[in-house]
N, C-alpha and C positions, 0 to 999 in steps of 0.2 A: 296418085298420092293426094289425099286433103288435104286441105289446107291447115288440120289439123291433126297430122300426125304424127309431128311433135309432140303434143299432149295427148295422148290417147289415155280416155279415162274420165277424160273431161265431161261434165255433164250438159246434157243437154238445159237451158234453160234461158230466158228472158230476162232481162234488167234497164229498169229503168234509170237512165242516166239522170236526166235533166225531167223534172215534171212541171214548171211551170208553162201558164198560160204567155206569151210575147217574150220582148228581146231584154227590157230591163231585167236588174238583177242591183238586192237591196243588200246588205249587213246580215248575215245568219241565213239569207233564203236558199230558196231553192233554185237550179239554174235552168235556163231554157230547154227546150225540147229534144231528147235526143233519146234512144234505144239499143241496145244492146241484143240478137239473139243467136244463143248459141245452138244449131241445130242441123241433125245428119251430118256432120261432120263439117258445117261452114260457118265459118264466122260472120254474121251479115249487125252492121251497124246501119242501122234507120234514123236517119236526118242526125245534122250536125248544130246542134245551139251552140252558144256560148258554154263553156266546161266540158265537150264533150270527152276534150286528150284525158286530158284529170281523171272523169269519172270511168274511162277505159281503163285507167291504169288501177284504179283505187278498187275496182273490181276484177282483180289480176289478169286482164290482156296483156302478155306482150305486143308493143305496138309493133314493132317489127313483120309480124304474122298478119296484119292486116290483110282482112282479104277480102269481101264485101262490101259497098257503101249503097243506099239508099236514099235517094232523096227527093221527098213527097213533093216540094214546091217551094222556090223560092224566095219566101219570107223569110228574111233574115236570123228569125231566131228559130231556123231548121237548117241554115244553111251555113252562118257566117263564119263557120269554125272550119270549115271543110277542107280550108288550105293549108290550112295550120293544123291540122292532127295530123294531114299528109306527109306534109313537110316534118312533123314531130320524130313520127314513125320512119322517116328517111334515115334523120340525125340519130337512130338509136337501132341502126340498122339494116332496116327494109331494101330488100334487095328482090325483088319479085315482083309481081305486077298486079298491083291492087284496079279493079272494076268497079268504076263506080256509074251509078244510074240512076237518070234523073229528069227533069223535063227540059224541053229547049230549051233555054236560057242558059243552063248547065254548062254546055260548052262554052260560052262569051265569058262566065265568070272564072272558070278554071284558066281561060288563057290568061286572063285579068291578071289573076293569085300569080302565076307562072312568069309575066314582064312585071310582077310589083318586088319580087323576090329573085329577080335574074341576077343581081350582081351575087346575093349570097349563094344561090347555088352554084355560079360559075366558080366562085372562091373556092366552093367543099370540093366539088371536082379536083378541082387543080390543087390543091392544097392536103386535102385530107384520101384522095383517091378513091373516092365515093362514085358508085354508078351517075347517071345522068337521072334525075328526078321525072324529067320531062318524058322517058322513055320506058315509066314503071307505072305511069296512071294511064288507063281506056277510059274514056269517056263514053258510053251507050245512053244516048237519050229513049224515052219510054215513052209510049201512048197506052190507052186501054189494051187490054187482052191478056196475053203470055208474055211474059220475060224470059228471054232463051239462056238458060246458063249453064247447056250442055250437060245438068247432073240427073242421072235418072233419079238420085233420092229426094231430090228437092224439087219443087215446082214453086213460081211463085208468078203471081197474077196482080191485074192494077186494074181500080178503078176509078175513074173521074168521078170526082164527088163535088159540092155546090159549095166554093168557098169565092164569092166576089168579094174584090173582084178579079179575084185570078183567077183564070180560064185553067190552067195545065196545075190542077192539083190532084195526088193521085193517092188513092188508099191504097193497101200494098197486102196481100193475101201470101201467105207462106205454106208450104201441105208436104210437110214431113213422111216418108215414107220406106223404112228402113229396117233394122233388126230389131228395134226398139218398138216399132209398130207404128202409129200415124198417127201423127200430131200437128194440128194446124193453128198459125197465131195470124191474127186480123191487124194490123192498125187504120183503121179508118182516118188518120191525116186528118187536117183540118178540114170542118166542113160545117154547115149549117146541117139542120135536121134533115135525114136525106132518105129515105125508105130504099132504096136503090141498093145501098148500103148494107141492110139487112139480108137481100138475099146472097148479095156477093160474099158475108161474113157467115152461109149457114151451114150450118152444127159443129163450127168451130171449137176449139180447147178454150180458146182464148179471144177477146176482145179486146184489142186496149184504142179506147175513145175517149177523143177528147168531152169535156164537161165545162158547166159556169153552174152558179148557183146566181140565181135573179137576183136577192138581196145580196149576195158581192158586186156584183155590177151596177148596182143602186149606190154602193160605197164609193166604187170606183169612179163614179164619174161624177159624186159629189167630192172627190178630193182631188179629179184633173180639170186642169183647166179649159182643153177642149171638153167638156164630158159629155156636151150634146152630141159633136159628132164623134164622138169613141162610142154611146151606145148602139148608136144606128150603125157603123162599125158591126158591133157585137153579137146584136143582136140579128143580122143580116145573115152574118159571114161564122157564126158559131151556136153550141149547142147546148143548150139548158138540161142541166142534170136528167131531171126526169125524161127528156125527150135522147138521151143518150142511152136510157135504162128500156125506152122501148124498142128503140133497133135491139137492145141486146133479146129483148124477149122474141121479138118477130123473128130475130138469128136464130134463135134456140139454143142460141152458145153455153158453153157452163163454166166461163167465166167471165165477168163483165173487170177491167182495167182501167178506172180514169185515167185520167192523163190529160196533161196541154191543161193543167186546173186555173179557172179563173173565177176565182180570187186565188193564189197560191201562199200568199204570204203578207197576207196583212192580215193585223189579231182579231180577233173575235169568230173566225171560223174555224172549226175542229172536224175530226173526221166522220163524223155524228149527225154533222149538217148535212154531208153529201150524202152518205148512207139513210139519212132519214126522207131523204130527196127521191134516192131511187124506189126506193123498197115498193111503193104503190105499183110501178110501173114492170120492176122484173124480181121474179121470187129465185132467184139462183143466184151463186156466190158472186160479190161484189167487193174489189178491192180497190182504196184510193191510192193512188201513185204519189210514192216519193221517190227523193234523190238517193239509187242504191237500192232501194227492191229490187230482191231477186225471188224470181218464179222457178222454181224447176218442174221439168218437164215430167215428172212422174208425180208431181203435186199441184198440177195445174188445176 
């Protein structure tokens, strides 16, 4: 039985929770990095930012059902929600054993979440007669290659991509194959320009990579106070629209997905800027990520 046999009917599809680029988050923005996909019958959430519970709920997941997590790398605004939509999805049900996957570190942090919330979970136990929290999450650290998740419909593969200066950052390749027919979605993670990347992501449905716009970064770090070293940051460890527009070309994909957008929320950029950014670079459909696009899978 799937994990979604509850809902049968359910469509296959992509949503993007959180699209901006890092951990802040201003009045009206958009929240950090996080993904939603619905697909061959699993529910897989890809990295946890800030709002992920929110925007699972507000794109009608019961959290209870959780069944998939993802997590490309460590940086906070992929990851720092991850105890907390666990814990959400407990309080409103979950009674099954959600897998989550991720790099080293993974482990040190989930015990972290697990003695920082020990006295509330011993309470729901005792109190409310709630399974044991501690006994519903697997922790599977990841390296390159195959992710084994025992389903012949799904497959899904990592690859190390170039984000200093974190070593263990993993793109994450998804390959749908089922009565519906084959569908593959790419998130290439953070990463600077990577060519690497393009063949791991080729003839995919779907690309969803991260992007900056050079003159947002020129804003940005005339309005931070570090701004020298947040470029060299940026510019090191991340990817300039057009240089996201050519992995998608070298993929062959036939759909390019910003995402992780920096600049995400400060005025003067529209979605016109990005799009006028990539077009030299790849001639196939290109969409900018916001909070709640949803892809479906026969409109990809």
């Amino acid at each position: 039985m799937t994990a979604r046999s509850a809902q049968e009917g359910t469509q296959d599809r992509l949503v993007i929770l959180g699209s901006k680029g890092g951990p802040a988050i201003r009045p009206g923005g958009p929240s950090p990095t996080s993904s939603l996909l619905d697909v061959a019958g699993r529910r897989c959430v890809i990295d946890c930012g800030l709002g992920v519970t929110r925007g699972l709920v507000e794109a009608c997941v019961t959290l209870k059902e959780l069944d998939l997590v993802f997590i490309t790398h460590m940086h906070s605004d992929h990851v720092l929600e991850l105890g907390p939509l666990i814990h959400t999805a407990w309080t409103t049900g979950l009674s099954k054993k959600v897998t989550v996957f991720g790099p080293g570190d993974l482990q040190e942090y989930w015990d972290g979440f697990l003695a920082s919330m020990r006295y509330d979970i011993d309470l729901r136990i005792a109190d409310e007669g709630r399974p044991d929290l501690r006994d519903l999450v697997e922790i599977r650290l990841i390296g390159e290659g195959d992710i084994e998740l025992g389903d012949a419909a799904l497959k899904v593969s990592a690859l190390r991509v170039d984000h200093p200066p974190v070593v263990n950052c993993f793109a994450l390749r998804f390959d749908a194959s089922d009565d519906s027919g084959n569908w593959s979605v790419v998130f290439g993670a953070d990463t600077a320009f990577f060519p690497p990347l393009a063949e791991f992501a080729r003839d995919c449905d779907i690309l969803v990579h991260e992007a900056m716009l050079e003159h947002g970064v020129d804003r940005i770090v005339e309005i931070t106070g570090n701004g020298d070293r947040l470029r060299q940051h940026l510019m090191a460890s991340h990817t300039l629209a057009p240089d996201a527009a050519k992995i998608a070309a070298l993929a062959k994909t036939r759909h390019l997905v910003l995402n992780h957008l920096i600049p995400a929320d400060l005025p003067g950029f529209e979605v016109k800027d990005w799009l006028d950014a990539c077009a030299p670079q790849f001639k196939g459909k290109t969409t900018v990520g916001k909070d709640g696009l949803t892809i479906p899978r026969k409109h990809s």
